[in-house]
N, C-alpha and C positions, 0 to 999 in steps of 0.2 A: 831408201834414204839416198837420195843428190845430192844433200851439201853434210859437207862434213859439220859435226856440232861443233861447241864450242864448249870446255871442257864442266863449266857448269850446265849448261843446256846438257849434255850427254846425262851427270846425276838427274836433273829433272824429269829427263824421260827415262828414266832408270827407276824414281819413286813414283813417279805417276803409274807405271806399268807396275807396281807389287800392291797399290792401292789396289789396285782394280782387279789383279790376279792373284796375292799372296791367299795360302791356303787359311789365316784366317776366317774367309767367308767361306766358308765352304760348312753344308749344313751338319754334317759331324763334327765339325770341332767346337760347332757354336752349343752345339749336344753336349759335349764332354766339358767344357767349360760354366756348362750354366745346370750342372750337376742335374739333367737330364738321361744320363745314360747309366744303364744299369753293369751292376760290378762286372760280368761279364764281358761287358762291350767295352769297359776301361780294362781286362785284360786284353782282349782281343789286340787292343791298341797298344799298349804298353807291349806287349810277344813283339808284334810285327815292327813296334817302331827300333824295335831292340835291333834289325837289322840293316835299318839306316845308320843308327850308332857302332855298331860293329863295324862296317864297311869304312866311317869316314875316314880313320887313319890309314886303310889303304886307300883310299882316295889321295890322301895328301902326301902319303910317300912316294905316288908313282909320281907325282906333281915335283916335286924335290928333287926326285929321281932324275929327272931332265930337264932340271932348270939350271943353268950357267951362272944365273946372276946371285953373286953369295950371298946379297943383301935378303934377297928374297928369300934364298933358302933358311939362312936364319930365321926370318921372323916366321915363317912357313914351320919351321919347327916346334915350336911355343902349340899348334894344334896337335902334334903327336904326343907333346907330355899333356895336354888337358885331355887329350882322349884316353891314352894307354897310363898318363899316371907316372909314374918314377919312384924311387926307393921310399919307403916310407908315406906315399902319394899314394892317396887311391885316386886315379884317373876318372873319365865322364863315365866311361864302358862297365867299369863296377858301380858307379854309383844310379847308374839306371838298373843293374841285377838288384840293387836296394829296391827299386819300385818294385821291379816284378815277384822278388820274391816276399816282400810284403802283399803284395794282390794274392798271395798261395799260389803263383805258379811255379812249376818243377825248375830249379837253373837248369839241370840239363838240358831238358825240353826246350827252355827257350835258346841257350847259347846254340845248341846242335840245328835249330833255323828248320828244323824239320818240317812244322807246323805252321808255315806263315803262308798266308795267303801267294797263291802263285802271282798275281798284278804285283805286291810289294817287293819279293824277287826279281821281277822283270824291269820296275821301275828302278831300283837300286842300281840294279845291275848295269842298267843303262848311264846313268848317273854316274857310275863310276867306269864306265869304257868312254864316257865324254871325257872327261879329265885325263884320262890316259893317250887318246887318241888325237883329241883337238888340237887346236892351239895354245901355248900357253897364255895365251890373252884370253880365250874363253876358259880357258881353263880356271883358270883366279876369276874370271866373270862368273862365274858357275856357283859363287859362295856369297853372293852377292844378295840372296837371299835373309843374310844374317844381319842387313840393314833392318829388318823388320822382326826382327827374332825376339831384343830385347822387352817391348811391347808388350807380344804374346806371352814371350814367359813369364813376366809379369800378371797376365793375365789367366794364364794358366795357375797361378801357386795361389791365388787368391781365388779363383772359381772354385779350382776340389777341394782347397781345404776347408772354403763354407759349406761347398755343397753333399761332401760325401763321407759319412762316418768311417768307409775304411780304410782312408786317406789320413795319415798324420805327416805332419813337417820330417821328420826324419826318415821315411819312405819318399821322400821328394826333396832329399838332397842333392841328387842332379842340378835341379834349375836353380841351389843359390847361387852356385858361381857362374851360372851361364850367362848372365844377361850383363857383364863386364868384360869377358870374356869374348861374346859376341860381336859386344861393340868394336872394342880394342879390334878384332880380326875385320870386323867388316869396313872400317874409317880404312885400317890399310889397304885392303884390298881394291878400296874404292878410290883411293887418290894412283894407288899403283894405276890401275886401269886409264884412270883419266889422264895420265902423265903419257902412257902407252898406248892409246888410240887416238890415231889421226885423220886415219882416210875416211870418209861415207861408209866404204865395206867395212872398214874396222869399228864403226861405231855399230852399225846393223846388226856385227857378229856378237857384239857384247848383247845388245837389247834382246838377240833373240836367244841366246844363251840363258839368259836371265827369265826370260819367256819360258823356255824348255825347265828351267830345274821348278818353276811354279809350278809346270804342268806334272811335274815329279813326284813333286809334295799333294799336288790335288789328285792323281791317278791311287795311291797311296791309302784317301781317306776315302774317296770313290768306292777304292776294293773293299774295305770296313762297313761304310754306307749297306752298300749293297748286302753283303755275306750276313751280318750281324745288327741290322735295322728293317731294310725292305729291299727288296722280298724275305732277306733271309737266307740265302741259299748258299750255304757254306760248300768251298769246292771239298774234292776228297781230299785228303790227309791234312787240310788247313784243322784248324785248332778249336776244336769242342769242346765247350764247358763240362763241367761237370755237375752231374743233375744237385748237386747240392749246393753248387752256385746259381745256376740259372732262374 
């Protein structure tokens, strides 16, 4: 990138790149959403996504953790009560143990992250030493993913609940508040960035930022695809059905 954007040209190329890379298209999710996959393979997904949701509040407190600017930390905060919840609050992190332990899987099993495919470890993991390690301009670029969230979850709550009998609306209380929630985080994030990036290199580092957490979310359903579609080939200690599910 040579010239620096302009601060609506940087969102342009901010939404033209989640068109074309948000994990949307990616051929498992178009699976799980069009009630193609069988109950196994929506746990499989629900285990291992449990550890993306587990992680994001540390994600967002190491981000807090060494940001200066109060304004930011404030509104930065508002994602560790939707995650962890507050008195009387159940948070996002319980109310996805609702999915999984509606699909009959063990809570322990899933919270102790035993079971999850080794790729979904490695990408989380990654995901979250960017936010700790980068800049805090990538770092708030990094969530920028959540422009395209509302969408899918949208599309998510209305594919399984036509497609799949052991899917009911209260096993899928995660996604009602997510998609306000979303928005609300990602408009901030997204005018913060635009107000914060000036030079060429500083608009590059957001685009590719935002390129890296896509390839996050698509390495993720990749390791699913693969272990629990085709070929098949579950690694060892990842998360076996049980023959009365499968």
């Amino acid at each position: 990138m040579n010239d620096a954007l302009t601060p609506s040209g940087l969102e342009a190329r901010l939404r033209d790149l989640l068109e074309k890379r948000y994990h949307n298209l990616h051929p498992f999710h178009r699976m799980l959403h069009s009630g193609q996959c069988s109950k196994v393979q929506v746990q499989a997904w629900a285990l291992n996504r449990y550890y993306y949701q587990a992680m994001v509040p540390l994600k967002d407190a190491s981000l807090i953790g060494r940001c200066e600017d109060d304004g930011l930390r404030r509104e930065w905060r508002k994602r560790l009560e939707d995650h962890d919840g507050d008195e009387g609050r159940p948070g996002g992190i319980e109310r996805w143990l609702k999915l999984t332990d509606g699909l009959g899987l063990d809570r322990e099993a899933v919270t102790s992250t035993r079971l999850l495919l080794p790729a979904t470890r490695f990408a989380v993991q990654a995901y979250v030493h960017l936010v700790r390690e980068r800049s805090l301009l990538e770092a708030v670029a990094s969530c920028l993913t959540e422009l395209a969230s509302p969408q899918i979850i949208t599309e998510r709550m209305s594919g399984m609940l036509a497609h799949y009998d052991f899917i009911t609306p209260e096993i899928m209380s995660y996604f009602d508040k997510r998609p306000p929630q979303a928005e609300r985080d990602a408009n901030f994030a997204l005018e913060w960035v635009k107000q914060h990036a000036h030079t060429p290199e500083q608009h590059q580092a957001v685009v590719d930022t935002l390129a890296f957490k896509c390839d996050v979310l698509w390495c993720m359903l990749d390791a699913l695809h693969y272990s629990y579609v085709t070929p098949g080939l579950i690694p060892p200690g990842a998360f076996v059905p049980k023959s009365s599910d499968a």
